[in-house]
C-alpha angles and dihedrals in degrees: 000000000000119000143332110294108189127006095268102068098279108154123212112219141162125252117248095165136087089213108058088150090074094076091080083055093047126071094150115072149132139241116211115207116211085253089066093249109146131207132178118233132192116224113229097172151341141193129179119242131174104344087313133072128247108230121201111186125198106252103031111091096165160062094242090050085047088054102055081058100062109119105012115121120237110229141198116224109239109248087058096055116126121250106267124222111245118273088040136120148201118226096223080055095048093039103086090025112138113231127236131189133163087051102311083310092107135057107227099182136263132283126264111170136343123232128206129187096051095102138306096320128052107248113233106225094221115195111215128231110269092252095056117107094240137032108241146002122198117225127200104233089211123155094244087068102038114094099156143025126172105173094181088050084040090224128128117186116208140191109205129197112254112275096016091119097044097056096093093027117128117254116276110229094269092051083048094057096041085056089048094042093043084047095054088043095051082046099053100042083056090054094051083051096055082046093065 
């Protein structure tokens, strides 16, 4: 959710879901706060506005209960959940999931949030194992690299494009001093240039 909207309570928040037609079938669900808390709300009414849906929850009648909601996630208990196309996939499935690449021969890493608006596929945040040299990679979850998903196992098997997983990587030492040698180079050509 992402701020009041309206002076009774009403809460402005972004749509993450293919079925936005089932609020008018939900009244039961749950906010989840970035600390993890969860509530259970009940839904009185919605409306959709601008690409998002207005939410108006029984028990908060005003801006400063609104705001107390701001970032938390709306969530559908489980056992209302809508049926899935195949090939589809929950977040709360995919988040967890253990990541597999070579074939299933090589532990990526495991999921730690999914990210949508980047392009046409949602981007997997992988944490890396602690030796690798970075954090994180983000990964499109885009039908062309996955080969596997068991949601119940919570294991996808990938196959990535060469040098996918290098594209955010740090600099190795000769990059490094590449980067060093092409900076004193630009400097002193600009140097010879102030000289003439």
């Amino acid at each position: 959710m992402l701020r009041p909207q309206g002076r009774r309570g009403e809460v402005l928040a972004k749509l993450h879901t293919d079925f936005p037609e089932r609020f008018a079938e939900r009244a039961n669900l749950w906010c989840v706060a970035e600390d993890g808390s969860r509530r259970e709300v009940k839904l009185e009414e919605h409306w959709f506005h601008k690409g998002g849906v207005v939410l108006k929850f029984a028990g908060v009648d005003s801006i400063s209960d609104a705001e107390r909601l701001a970032g938390c996630e709306v969530q559908v208990p489980s056992e209302q959940r809508s049926e899935l196309e195949p090939g589809s996939a929950y977040v709360s499935e995919i988040v967890g999931s253990d990541v597999w690449i070579n074939g299933g021969q090589r532990f990526l890493g495991r999921v730690s949030d999914v990210r949508f608006g980047a392009g046409e596929a949602p981007l997997l945040v992988v944490k890396l194992p602690v030796c690798a040299v970075q954090n994180e990679v983000l990964v499109p979850f885009a039908e062309e690299f996955v080969k596997g998903f068991d949601a119940a196992g919570k294991r996808i098997d990938m196959e990535v494009p060469e040098g996918l997983l290098e594209v955010d990587a740090p600099l190795n030492q000769e990059e490094k001093q590449r980067q060093r040698q092409e900076a004193e180079e630009a400097r002193a050509a600009g140097e010879r240039r102030k000289g003439k």
